[in-house]
C-alpha positions as CSV (number, residue, x, y, z in Angstrom):
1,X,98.2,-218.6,125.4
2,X,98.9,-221.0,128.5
3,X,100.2,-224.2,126.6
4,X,102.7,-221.8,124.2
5,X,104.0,-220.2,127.2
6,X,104.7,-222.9,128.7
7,X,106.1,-224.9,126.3
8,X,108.5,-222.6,125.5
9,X,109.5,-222.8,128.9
10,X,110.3,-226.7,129.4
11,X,112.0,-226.9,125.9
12,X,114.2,-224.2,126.4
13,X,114.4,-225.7,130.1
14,X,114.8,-229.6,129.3
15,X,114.5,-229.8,125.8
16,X,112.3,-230.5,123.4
17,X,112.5,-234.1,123.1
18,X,112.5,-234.6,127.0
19,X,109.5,-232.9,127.0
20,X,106.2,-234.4,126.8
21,X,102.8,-232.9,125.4
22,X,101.1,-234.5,128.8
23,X,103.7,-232.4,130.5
24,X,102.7,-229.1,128.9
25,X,99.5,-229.6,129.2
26,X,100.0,-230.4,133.2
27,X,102.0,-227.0,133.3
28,X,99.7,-225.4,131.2
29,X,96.9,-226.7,133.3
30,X,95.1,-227.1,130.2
31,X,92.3,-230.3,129.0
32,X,94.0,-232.9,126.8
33,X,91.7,-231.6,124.1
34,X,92.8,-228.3,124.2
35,X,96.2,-229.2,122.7
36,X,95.3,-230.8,119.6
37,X,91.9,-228.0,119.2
38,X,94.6,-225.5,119.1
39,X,97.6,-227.4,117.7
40,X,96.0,-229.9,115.7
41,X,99.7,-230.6,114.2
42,X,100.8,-231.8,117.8
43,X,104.3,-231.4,119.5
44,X,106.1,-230.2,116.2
45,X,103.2,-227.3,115.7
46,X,103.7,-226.2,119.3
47,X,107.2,-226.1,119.0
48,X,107.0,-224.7,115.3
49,X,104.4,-221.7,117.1
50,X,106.7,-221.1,120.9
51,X,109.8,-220.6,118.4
52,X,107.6,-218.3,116.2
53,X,106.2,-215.9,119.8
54,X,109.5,-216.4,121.7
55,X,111.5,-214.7,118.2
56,X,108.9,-211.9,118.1
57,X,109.6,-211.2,122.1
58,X,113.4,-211.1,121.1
59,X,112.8,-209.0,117.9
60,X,111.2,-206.6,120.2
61,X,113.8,-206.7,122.8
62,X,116.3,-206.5,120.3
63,X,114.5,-203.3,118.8
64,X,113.8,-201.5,122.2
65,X,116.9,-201.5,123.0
66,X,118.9,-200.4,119.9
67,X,116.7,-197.4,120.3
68,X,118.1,-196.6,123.9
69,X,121.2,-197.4,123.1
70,X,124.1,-194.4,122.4
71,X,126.3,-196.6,120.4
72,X,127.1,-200.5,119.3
73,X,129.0,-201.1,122.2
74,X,126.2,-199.8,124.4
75,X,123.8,-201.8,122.9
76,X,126.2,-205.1,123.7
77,X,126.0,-203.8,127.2
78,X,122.5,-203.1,127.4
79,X,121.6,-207.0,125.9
80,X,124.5,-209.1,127.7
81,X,122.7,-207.1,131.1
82,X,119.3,-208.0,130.0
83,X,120.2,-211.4,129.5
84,X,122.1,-212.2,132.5
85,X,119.4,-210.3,134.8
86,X,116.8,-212.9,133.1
87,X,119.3,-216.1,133.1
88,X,120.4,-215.8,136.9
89,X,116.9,-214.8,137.7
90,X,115.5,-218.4,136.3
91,X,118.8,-220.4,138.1
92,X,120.5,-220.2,135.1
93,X,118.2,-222.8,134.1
94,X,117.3,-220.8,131.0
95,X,118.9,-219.5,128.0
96,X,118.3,-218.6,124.5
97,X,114.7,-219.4,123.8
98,X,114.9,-220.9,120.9
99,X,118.3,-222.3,120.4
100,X,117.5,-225.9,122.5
101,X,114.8,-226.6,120.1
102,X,116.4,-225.6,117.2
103,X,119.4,-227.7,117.9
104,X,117.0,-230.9,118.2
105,X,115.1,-230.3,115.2
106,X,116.9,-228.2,112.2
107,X,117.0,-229.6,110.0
108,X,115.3,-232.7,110.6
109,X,111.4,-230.8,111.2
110,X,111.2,-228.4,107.6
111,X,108.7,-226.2,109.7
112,X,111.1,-225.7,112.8
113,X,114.0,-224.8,110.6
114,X,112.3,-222.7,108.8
115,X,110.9,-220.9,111.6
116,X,114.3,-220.8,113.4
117,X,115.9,-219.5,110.4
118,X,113.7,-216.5,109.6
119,X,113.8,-216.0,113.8
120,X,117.8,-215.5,113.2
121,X,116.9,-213.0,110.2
122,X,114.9,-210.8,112.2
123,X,117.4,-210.7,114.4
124,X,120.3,-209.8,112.5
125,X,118.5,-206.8,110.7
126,X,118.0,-205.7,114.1
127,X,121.3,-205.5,114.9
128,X,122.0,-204.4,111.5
129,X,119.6,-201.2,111.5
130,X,121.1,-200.4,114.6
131,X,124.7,-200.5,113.5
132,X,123.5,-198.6,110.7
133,X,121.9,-195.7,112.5
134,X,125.8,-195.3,114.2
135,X,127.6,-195.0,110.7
136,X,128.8,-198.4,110.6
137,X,129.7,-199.2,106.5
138,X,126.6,-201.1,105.0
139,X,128.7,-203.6,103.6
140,X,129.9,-204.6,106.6
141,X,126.7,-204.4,109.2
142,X,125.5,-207.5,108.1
143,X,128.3,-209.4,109.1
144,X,129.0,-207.6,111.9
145,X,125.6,-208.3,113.3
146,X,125.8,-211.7,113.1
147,X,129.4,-211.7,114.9
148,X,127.4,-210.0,117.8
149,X,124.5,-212.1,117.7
150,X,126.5,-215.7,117.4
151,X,128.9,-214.4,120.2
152,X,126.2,-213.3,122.5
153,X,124.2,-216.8,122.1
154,X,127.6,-219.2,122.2
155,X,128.2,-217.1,125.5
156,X,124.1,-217.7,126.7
157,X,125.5,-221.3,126.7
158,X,128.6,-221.0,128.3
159,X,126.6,-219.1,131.1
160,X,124.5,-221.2,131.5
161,X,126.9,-224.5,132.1
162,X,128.5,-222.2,134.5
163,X,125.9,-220.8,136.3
164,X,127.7,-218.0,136.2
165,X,127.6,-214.1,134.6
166,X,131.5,-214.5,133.8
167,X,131.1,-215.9,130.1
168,X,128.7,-213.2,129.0
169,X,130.5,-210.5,130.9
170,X,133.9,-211.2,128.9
171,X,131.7,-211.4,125.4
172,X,130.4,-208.3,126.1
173,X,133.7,-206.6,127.3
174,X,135.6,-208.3,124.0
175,X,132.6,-206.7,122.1
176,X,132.8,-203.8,123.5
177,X,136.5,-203.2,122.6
178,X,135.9,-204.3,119.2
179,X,133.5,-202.2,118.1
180,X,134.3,-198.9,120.4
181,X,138.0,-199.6,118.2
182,X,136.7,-199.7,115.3
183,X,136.2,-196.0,113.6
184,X,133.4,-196.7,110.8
185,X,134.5,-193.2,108.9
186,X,137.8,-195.5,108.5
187,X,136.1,-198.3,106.4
């Protein structure tokens, strides 16, 4: 849908306080009475729904390309490429697509933190299944997951102030060595 797609694009873009429902709508090029039809909770069910389709894009992502990938430190390489293809590609003007709204709202909107937090979830037993599937110890993978996941997104941010590859190239390098020197048998 229009007005989802592209409200996920100006709040991860500008924010979701600087943006405006007449805003979406304009971008959208969607009638006034379109946006409460659909979203009849306004702004904070739009934002509450973009988080919700933007996490099952990432859960996907995230999936797709543990499947390709030969080993943890592969799939760090494969996602930290991914991402900087998409972030330089937009001007660096875009970055984690939920994180912007997140950090306006949790945990001030129940519905957007609560939506965020299962978002971050999905994530990490992504990352987790994959670590998994390459022997790394199950009492570990959880943690481990989320030190990939948090590394990856602090360096999204740090990219994107730069405008520049360099922060998620090093993440991904410091990644890679981490878990490449790490033997799982040896836990």
């Amino acid at each position: 849908m229009a007005l989802l797609t592209e409200a996920a694009k100006l709040f991860r873009r500008q924010g979701y306080a600087a943006t405006g429902t007449n805003e979406i709508l304009a971008a959208a090029g969607a009638p006034r009475g379109s946006l409460y039809y659909y979203f009849p909770g306004g702004k904070e069910e739009i934002g509450t729904r973009a988080i919700e389709a933007a996490a099952k894009r990432v859960t996907l992502t995230l999936r797709a390309l543990a499947e390709e990938s030969a080993d943890p430190a592969d799939f760090v390489d494969r996602y930290v490429a991914k991402l900087t293809g998409w972030m330089a590609k937009s001007g660096w003007r875009d970055g984690c697509p939920i994180t912007t709204v997140l950090l306006e709202n949790a945990p001030g909107s129940a519905a957007i933190t609560a939506v965020g937090r299962e978002a971050h979830e999905r994530w990490r037993r992504e990352v987790e299944t994959m670590l998994l599937r390459h022997g790394w110890p199950g009492d570990r993978a959880p943690a481990t997951a989320r030190t990939i996941l948090m590394t990856i997104g602090g360096a999204q941010i740090h990219a994107r102030v730069a405008a520049s590859p360099a922060p998620l190239e090093d993440c991904a390098a410091e990644l890679r060595h981490l878990l490449a020197d790490s033997d799982p048998s040896e836990f």
